[in-house]
C-alpha positions in Angstrom: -20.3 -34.4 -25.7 -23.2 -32.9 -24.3 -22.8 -34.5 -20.9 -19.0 -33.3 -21.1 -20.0 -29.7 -21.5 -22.6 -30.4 -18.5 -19.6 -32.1 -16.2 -17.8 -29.1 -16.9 -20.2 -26.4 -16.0 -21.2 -27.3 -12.6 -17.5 -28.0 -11.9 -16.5 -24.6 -12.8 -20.2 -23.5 -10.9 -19.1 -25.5 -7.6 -15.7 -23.9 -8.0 -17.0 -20.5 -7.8 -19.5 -21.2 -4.7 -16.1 -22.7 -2.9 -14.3 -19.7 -3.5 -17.2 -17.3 -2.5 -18.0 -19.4 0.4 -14.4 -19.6 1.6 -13.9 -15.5 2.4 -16.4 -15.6 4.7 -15.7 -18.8 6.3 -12.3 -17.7 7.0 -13.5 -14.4 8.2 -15.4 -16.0 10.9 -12.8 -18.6 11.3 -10.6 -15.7 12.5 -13.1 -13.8 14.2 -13.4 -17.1 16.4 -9.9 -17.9 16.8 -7.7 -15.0 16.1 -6.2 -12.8 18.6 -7.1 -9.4 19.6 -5.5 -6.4 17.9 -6.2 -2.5 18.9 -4.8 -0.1 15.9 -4.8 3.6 16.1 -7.0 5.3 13.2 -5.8 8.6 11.2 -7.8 11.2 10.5 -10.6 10.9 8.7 -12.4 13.6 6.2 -15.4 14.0 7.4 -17.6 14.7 4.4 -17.0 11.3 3.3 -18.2 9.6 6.7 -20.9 6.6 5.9 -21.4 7.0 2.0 -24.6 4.5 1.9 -24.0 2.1 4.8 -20.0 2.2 5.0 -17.0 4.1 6.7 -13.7 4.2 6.0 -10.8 4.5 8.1 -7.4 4.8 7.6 -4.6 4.1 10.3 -1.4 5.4 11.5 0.3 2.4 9.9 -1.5 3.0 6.6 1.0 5.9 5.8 4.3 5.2 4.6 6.1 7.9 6.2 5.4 6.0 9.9 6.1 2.8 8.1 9.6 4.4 6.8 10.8 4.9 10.3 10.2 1.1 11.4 13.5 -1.6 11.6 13.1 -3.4 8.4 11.3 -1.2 6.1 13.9 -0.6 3.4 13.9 -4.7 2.6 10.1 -3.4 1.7 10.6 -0.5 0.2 13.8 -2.2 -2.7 11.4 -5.2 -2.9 8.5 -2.7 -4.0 11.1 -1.3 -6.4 11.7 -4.4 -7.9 8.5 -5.6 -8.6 7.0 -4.9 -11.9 5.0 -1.6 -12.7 2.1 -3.8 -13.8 0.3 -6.7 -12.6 1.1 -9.1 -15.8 -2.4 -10.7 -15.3 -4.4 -7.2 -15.4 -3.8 -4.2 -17.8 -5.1 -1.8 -14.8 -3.8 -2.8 -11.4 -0.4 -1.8 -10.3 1.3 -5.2 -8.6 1.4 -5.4 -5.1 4.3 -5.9 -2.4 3.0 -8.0 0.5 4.7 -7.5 4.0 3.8 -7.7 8.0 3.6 -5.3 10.7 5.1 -6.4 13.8 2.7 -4.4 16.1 3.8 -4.8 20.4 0.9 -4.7 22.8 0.9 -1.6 25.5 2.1 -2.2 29.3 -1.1 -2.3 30.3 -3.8 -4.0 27.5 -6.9 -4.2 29.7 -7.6 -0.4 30.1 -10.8 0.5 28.4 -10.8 2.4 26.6 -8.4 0.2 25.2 -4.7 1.6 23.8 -3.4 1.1 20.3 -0.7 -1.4 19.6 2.9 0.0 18.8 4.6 -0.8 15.5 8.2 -2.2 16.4 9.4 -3.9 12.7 8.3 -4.5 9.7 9.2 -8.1 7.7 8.4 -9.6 4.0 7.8 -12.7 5.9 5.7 -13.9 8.6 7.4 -14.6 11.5 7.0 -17.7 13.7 8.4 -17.4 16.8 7.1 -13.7 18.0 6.9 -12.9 21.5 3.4 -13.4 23.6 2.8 -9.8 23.3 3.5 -9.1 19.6 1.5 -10.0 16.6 1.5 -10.4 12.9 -0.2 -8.0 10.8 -0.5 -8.9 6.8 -0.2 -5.2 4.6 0.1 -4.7 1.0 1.0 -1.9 -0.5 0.3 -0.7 -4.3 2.1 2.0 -5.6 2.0 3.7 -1.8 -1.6 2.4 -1.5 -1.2 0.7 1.9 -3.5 -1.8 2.8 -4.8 -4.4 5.7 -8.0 -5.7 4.7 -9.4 -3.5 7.3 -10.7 -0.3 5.8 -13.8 -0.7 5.3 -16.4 -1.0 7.4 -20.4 -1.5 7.4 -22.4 -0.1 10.2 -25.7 -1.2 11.0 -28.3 1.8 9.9 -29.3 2.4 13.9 -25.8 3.0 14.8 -25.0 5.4 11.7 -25.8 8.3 12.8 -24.6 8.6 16.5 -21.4 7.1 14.8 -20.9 9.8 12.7 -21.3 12.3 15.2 -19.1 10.2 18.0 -16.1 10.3 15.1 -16.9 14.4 14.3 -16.8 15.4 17.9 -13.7 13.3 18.5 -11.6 14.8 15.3 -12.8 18.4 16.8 -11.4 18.1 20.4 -7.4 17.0 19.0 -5.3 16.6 16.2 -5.0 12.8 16.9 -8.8 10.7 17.0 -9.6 10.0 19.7 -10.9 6.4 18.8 -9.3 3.2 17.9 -10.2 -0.1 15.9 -10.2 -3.3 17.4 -9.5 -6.5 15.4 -8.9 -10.4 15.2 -6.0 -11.4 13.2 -5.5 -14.9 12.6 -2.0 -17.1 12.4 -1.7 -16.2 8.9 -2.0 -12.2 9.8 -4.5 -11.8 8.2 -7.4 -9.4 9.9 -11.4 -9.1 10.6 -12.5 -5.5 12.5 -14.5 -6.6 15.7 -15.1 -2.6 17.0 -15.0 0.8 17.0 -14.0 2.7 20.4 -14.9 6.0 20.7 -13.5 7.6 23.9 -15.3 4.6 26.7 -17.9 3.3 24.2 -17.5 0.6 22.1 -19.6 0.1 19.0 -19.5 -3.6 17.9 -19.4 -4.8 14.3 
């Protein structure tokens, strides 16, 4: 019995090391391996730059409106509206709809600073067969909540600071940021943030 209950512990223990092991793993994996994304950010509110060591950006695809205007987004939007209210394994957490952005790269991808990617489509499924210049992007969205795994962001403590002012300055001189995210997503579209660009310098994660 005893040697039962000890079999079963250090299963369930090497079960949770694979799973905590595997995020990051995959992370690098697609750090490695993925392809290069460049996505414009949205405004941020500046009083809430780098709480502790983090930022957090939003994106021009992160708001629905944009999303709204894109070839395929009502297939999103009734499938949202099917879905329950609730996630039936949590009493607090409204379910999720999962979708991809079919984002086109600009004419001319090698200019630094480098241009954002243009959202063409939006798709419940992943597509197979895009085009050399188009990629993938895996989004959820909860309740209007859009998500892509890439909002948050931890900055090394020396780069803080000039960081912070970089994104200030930037907001001040146009309504649009003048900065940009780049990112590896992998074949599943799934993504890991590589940089921040602000104007011509590039500030590496």
């Amino acid at each position: 019995m005893r040697n039962s209950l000890s079999l079963r512990f250090w299963t369930v223990l090497a079960l949770q090391i694979v799973l905590i092991l595997a995020v990051p793993a995959q992370a690098f994996y697609t750090q490695i391996n993925g392809r290069s994304l460049v996505l414009q950010t949205a405004p941020v509110d500046p009083y809430s730059l780098f709480q502790g060591y983090s930022v957090t950006l939003g994106y021009d695809i992160s708001n629905v409106q944009n999303l709204s205007k894109l070839s395929g987004w009502k297939d999103i939007e009734a499938k949202r509206k099917a879905n329950p209210e609730r996630d039936p394994l949590s009493f607090d957490r409204a379910a999720s709809t999962e979708f991809y952005v079919i984002l086109e790269a600009p004419a001319n991808a090698s200019n630094r600073p480098p241009k954002p990617w243009k959202a063409v489509a939006v798709v419940s499924n992943r597509p197979n067969n895009l085009p050399v210049n188009q990629i993938a992007l895996r989004g959820s969205d909860r309740q209007g909540r859009i998500r892509y795994g890439l909002e948050t962001y931890f900055i090394p403590e020396d780069q803080r600071d000039d960081i912070n002012q970089q994104i200030n300055q930037a907001q001040g001189e146009s309504s649009k940021p003048a900065f940009v995210v780049e990112a590896k997503v992998g074949a599943d579209g799934n993504a890991v943030p590589i940089a921040i660009w602000l104007r011509d310098k590039r500030y590496q994660f």
